[in-house]
Structures are given as structure tokens and as C-alpha cells.
N, C-alpha and C positions, 0 to 999 in steps of 0.2 A: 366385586364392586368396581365400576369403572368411572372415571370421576375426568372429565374435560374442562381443562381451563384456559379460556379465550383471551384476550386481552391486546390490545396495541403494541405499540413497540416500547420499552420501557417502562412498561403500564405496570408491574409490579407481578405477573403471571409467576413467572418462573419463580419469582420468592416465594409466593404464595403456595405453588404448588411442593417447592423443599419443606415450608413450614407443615402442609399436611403430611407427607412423608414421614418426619423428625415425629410429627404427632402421632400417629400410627401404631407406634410401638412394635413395627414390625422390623425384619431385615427389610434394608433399602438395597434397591439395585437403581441405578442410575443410566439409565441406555441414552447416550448422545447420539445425534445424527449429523452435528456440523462436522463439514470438512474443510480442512485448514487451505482457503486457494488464493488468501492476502493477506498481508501484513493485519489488514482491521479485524479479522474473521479469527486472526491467532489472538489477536490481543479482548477478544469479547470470549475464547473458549479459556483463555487464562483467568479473565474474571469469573466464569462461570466454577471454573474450577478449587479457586479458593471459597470460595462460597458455600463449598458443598464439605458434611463432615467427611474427617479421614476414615471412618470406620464403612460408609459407604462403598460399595463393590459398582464397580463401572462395566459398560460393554460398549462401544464404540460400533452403533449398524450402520450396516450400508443401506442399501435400495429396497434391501431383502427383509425390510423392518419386521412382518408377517414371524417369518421364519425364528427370528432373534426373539419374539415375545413368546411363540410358541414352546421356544428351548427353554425360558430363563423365566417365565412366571411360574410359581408354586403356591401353596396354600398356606399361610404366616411369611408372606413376602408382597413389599410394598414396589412394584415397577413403577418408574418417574420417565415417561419418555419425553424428550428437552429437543428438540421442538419438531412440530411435523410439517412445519412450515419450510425448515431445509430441507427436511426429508421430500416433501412434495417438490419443492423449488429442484432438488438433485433430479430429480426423475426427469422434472420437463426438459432438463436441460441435459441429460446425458444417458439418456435410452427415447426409444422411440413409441409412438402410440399405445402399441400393443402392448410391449413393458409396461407402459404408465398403468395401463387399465387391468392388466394382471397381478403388478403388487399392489394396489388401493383395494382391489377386488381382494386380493389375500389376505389384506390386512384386516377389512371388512368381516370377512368371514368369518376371523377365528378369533376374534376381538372379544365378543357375546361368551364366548367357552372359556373363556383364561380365568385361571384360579388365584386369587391372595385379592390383592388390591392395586388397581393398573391407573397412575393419573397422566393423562395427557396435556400439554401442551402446545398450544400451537397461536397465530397471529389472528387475530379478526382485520381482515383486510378489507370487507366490504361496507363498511359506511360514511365513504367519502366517494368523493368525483371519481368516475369514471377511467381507468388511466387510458393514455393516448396511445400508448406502443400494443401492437398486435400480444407481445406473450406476457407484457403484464395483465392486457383482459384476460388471456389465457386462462392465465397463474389462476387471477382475482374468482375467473367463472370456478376453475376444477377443484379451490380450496373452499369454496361458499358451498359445493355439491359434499365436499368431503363433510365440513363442519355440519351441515343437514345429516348426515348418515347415523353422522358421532352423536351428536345431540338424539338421533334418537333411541340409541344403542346404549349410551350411558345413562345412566341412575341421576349420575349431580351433576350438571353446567353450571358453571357459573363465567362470568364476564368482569374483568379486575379494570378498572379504571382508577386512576392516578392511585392507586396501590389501595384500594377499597375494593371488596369483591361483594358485585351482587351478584345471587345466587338467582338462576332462572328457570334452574331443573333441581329438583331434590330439595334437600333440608341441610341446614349449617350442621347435623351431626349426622350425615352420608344417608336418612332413609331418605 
């Protein structure tokens, strides 16, 4: 079962997505993607980190996201990856073209085959204005092509706004 959860900034995704985790009843693995490169960036993985129980097992990926789910998903395990919004934002900004479209494309791949229960994460950045700077469209195009892929790869989307989740793929009990 692979379960995407979309949401704004604050919008209540990442709760939502620990509360199904916790609901599960399975082992949680928690894979972060942010990396610590400002004071505000350490003080939002410090909240994220209280937030989450101690009995949960962490992985901290890099670029290589593909690779880390491939290792670390099993069948009676619940992967929580937090968010793919860094993870994409890392790419554009510290490897080049080719990179980019080689771990999205790997990640793509082996997404459909991962065993237990895999919830993703990540920002809905496209329904507002237009941004003016060339790599925010960037950003905004290569995360809207990513979120089409995900949406149609995963079983349940859903969309969290002011910490309400509508569901836009699948059923409030994962069919």
C-alpha cells in the first residue's frame, strides 16, 4: 500500500501522515530527507523530531532516496518518508540534470514493488501564482510532474488543508 499526502506548508500533512503510521500497527521507520543548512531548517527537524514516538527507527536519506526505500521497506513495516519536497528541492539544487532525472526516475520505479506500507509526504506547491524566479518555476514544474506520477502509482492521495484531510484517491480505510 502506498499512501501520498499532499498538503501546504503547515497544512497539517506531516501529522496526519505520523497519525496513520501510529495507526498501522506496524513497525514504523521514519526516513527524513531534510538537511540541516540554517539555523530555521535545524529548529523545524528539532520539532519534527519531538513529535515523532521514541520507539520509531530513523534513516536520514540523501539524494539516493530509491536506494534507502529499496533497503529499508519489508512486509509488517510502515515507511513514513517526511518530505519529498526537500528531497526534490536537494536535487535541483546540488546535482545536475541528469542526476535529477535519474533518482526521480529510480525512485519512480521501484515505488510500485516496495512491500509493508510506504506513506509519502510532500508540499502541493501548485495552486497559487505563478512564482517569478526561473528555479522556483522550476521547482513548482518538476514537483507537479512528480506529484502526477505519485498520484498515479499510490492506492490513497489525499490533500490536508488547515489539518482536515480530503481524500482524492482511495478510501479513509486504505482500499
Amino acid at each position: 500500500m502506498r499512501e501520498l499526502i499532499l498538503g501546504g506548508v503547515r497544512s497539517g500533512k506531516s501529522r496526519l501522515a505520523e497519525q496513520h503510521a501510529q495507526e498501522s500497527g506496524l513497525e514504523v521507520l521514519y526516513v527524513a530527507t531534510a538537511q540541516v543548512r540554517d539555523e530555521e531548517m535545524r529548529q523545524r527537524i528539532l520539532h519534527h523530531q519531538v513529535q515523532r514516538p521514541a520507539s520509531w527507527q530513523l534513516v536520514e536519506a540523501g539524494l539516493d532516496l530509491a536506494a534507502v526505500l529499496q533497503r529499508e521497506a519489508a512486509a509488517g513495516r510502515c515507511v513514513l518518508v517526511d518530505c519529498l519536497t526537500l528531497w526534490l528541492t536537494q536535487l535541483l539544487c546540488d546535482t545536475d540534470e541528469a542526476q535529477l532525472r535519474f533518482e526521480v526516475s529510480e525512485f519512480i520505479k521501484v515505488l510500485p514493488g516496495l512491500p509493508g506500507l510506504i506513506i509519502l509526504v510532500s508540499n502541493e506547491t501548485n495552486m497559487g501564482i505563478v512564482p517569478m524566479g526561473e528555479l522556483s518555476r522550476r521547482y513548482c514544474d518538476e514537483m507537479g510532474r512528480l506529484h502526477q506520477q505519485l498520484g498515479a502509482i499510490c492506492e490513497r492521495v489525499i490533500l490536508t488543508v488547515a489539518g482536515l484531510p480530503l481524500i482524492i484517491k482511495g478510501t479513509d480505510d486504505g482500499k
